[in-house]
N, C-alpha and C positions, 0 to 999 in steps of 0.2 A: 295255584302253584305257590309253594314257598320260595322260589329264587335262590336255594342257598345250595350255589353249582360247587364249592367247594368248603373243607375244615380244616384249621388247622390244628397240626398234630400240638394235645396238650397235656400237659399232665399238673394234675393240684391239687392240693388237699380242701376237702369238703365232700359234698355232695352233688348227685347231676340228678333232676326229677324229669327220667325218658319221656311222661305223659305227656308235658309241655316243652319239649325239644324242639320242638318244628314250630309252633305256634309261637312261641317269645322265648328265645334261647338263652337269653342275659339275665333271665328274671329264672330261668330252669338252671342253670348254673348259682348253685348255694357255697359259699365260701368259708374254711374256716373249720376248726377243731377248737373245743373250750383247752386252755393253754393255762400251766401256775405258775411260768416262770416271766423272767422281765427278757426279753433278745434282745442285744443287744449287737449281732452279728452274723448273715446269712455267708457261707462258704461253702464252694463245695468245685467240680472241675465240669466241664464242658468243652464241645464241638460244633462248629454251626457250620452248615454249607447253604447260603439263600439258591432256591431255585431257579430256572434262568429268565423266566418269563411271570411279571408280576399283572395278575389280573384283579379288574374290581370285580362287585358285587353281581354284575351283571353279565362275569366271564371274558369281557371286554382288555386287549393288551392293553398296560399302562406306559407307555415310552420313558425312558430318563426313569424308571423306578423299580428301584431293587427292596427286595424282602429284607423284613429288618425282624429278629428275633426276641423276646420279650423274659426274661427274670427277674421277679421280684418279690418283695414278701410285705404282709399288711400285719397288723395285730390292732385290734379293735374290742371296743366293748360290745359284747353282747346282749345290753339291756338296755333300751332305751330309758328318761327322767321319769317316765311313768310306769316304771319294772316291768315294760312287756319282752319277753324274749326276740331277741333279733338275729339275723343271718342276712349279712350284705353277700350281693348277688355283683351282676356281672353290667348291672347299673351304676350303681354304686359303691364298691368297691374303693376306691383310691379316693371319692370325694364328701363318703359321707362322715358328718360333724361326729362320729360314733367313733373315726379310724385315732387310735392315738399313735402310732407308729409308719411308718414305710423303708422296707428294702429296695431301692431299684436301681438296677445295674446300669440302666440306662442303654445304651446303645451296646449291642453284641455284638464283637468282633468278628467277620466268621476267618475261622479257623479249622486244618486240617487233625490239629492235633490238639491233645486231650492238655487245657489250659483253666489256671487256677483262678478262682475268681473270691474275694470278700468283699459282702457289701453291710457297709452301718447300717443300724436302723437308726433315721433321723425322726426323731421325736417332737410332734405338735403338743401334747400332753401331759401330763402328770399320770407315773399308775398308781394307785390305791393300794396300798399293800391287802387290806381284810378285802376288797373286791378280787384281789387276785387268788389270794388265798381259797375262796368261796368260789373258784373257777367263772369267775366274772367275764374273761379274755376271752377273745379267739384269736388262734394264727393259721396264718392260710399262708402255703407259697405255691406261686404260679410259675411256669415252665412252657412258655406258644414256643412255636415254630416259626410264626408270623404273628408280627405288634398288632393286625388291623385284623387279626383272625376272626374276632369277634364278631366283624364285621362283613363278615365272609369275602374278605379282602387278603391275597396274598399272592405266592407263586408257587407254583407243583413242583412240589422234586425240595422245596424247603425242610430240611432236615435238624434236629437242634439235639444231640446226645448229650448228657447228664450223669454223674457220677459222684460218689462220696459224699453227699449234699447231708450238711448238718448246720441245725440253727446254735449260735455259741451265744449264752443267757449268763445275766449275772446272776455272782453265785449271795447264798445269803446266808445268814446265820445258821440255818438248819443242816446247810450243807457240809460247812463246816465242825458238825458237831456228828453229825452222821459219819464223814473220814474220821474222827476223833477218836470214836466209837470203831469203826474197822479197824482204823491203826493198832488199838490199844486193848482189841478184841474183847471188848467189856460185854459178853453175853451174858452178864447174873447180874449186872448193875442197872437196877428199872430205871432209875432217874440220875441227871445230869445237873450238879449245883454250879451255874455259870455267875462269879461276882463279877461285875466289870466297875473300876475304878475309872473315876473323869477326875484331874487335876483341874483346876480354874478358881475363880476367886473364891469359889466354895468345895469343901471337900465331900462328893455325892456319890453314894453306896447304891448302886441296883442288885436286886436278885432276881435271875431267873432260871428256873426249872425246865428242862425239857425230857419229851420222854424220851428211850433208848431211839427209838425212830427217828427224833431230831425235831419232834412235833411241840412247840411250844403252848406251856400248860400253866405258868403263871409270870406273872410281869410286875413286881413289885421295889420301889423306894423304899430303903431302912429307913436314912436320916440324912439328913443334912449338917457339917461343923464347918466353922471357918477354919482357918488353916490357923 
C-alpha cells in the first residue's frame, strides 16, 4: 500500500509524470516553465476556507491543528555548472543552490471573500542578462490547499480559490522600444538608432540598434572626450 489516504487540491505550473505518482510523488511533481523575464512581483486575489478536521499521513485527527494554505512562486536556473538541464521537483524546490528567487506569501489568511494579495520576489541571486535572454530561467508558481499536502498531510473540506493571478516583471530596454514602436506605429522603420548620452567626468557616446521587435542587434562605444 502507498498510504496516501488524502491530496491536496493543487494547482502549478510545470509538469506531473502520472507513472511515478504513487511511487515518489515529490520527485513526479516537475516544476517550472523556461521564463525571459526578471519577477519581480507575484499578485493576484484569493479565498481560503481550512477544512474542519486536520489529518496526518496516516489519516490519524490532529488536535490543536488547523490547515494552513500555501502560495508562492520560485524562479531558478535551469542548468546546472556543468550545462546539464535541470527541473527542481517537489524535493527541492525552495532549497536547491539553483533557485535564485522566491515569492511566499507565507501564512494564508482564510477568508470568505475574494482578497488581494502582492508578494516580492526576494532575491538570493544575481540574474545573468544573456542566460536570461537564452531562456536560462524557470518560473513555477504554486497554489495547495494544504502547506503539508505534499506530505499527505491536511484536512478535507480545505478549499483555496484563486483569481486574476499575474507575475509583474521588470521591464527592460526592449520593452521600451517595442511601446515606442506601437506608439509611433513605425511599421516601414526595420531599425531603431537608440544614442544614449552618460554625463560624468568623461563625455561617452553609445550606439545601439535594435530591430523593429525591440530585439537588440548591435552594442557599440563611438568615443570617448573630456568635457
Amino acid at each position: 500500500m502507498v498510504n496516501k489516504r488524502i491530496a491536496a487540491g493543487n494547482l502549478f505550473l510545470g509538469a506531473f509524470n502520472l507513472a511515478s505518482a504513487l511511487s515518489d510523488a515529490l520527485r513526479a511533481t516537475h516544476f517550472g516553465i523556461p521564463f525571459d523575464r526578471k519577477p519581480v512581483m507575484l499578485k493576484g486575489y484569493y479565498k481560503y476556507k481550512p477544512g474542519q478536521t486536520y489529518q496526518d499521513r496516516n489519516g490519524n485527527p490532529v488536535s490543536g491543528t488547523t490547515d494552513k494554505a500555501s502560495i508562492y512562486a520560485v524562479f531558478y536556473k535551469n542548468h546546472d555548472q556543468a550545462g546539464n538541464s535541470v527541473m527542481l521537483d517537489g524535493t527541492n524546490i525552495k532549497t536547491s543552490p539553483l533557485v535564485i528567487a522566491i515569492a511566499d506569501m507565507g501564512f494564508v489568511t482564510p477568508t470568505d471573500s475574494w482578497t488581494e494579495f502582492t508578494i516580492p520576489f526576494n532575491y538570493t541571486g544575481t540574474v545573468d542578462a544573456n542566460i536570461l535572454q537564452s531562456l536560462g530561467y524557470n518560473l513555477t508558481m504554486v497554489f495547495s490547499s494544504s502547506l503539508r499536502g505534499d506530505q499527505f498531510e491536511g484536512a478535507i473540506g480545505s478549499t483555496l480559490c484563486i483569481d486574476k493571478v499575474r507575475v509583474v516583471c521588470e521591464r527592460t530596454i526592449n520593452h521600451y522600444i517595442a511601446n515606442l514602436l506601437e506608439i509611433f506605429n513605425f511599421k516601414t522603420i526595420r531599425l531603431v538608432i537608440l544614442i544614449l548620452y552618460i554625463r560624468s567626468p568623461y563625455i561617452i557616446y553609445f550606439l545601439s540598434l535594435y530591430y523593429i521587435t525591440g530585439h537588440h542587434i548591435l552594442y557599440n562605444r563611438l568615443f570617448n572626450s573630456k568635457q
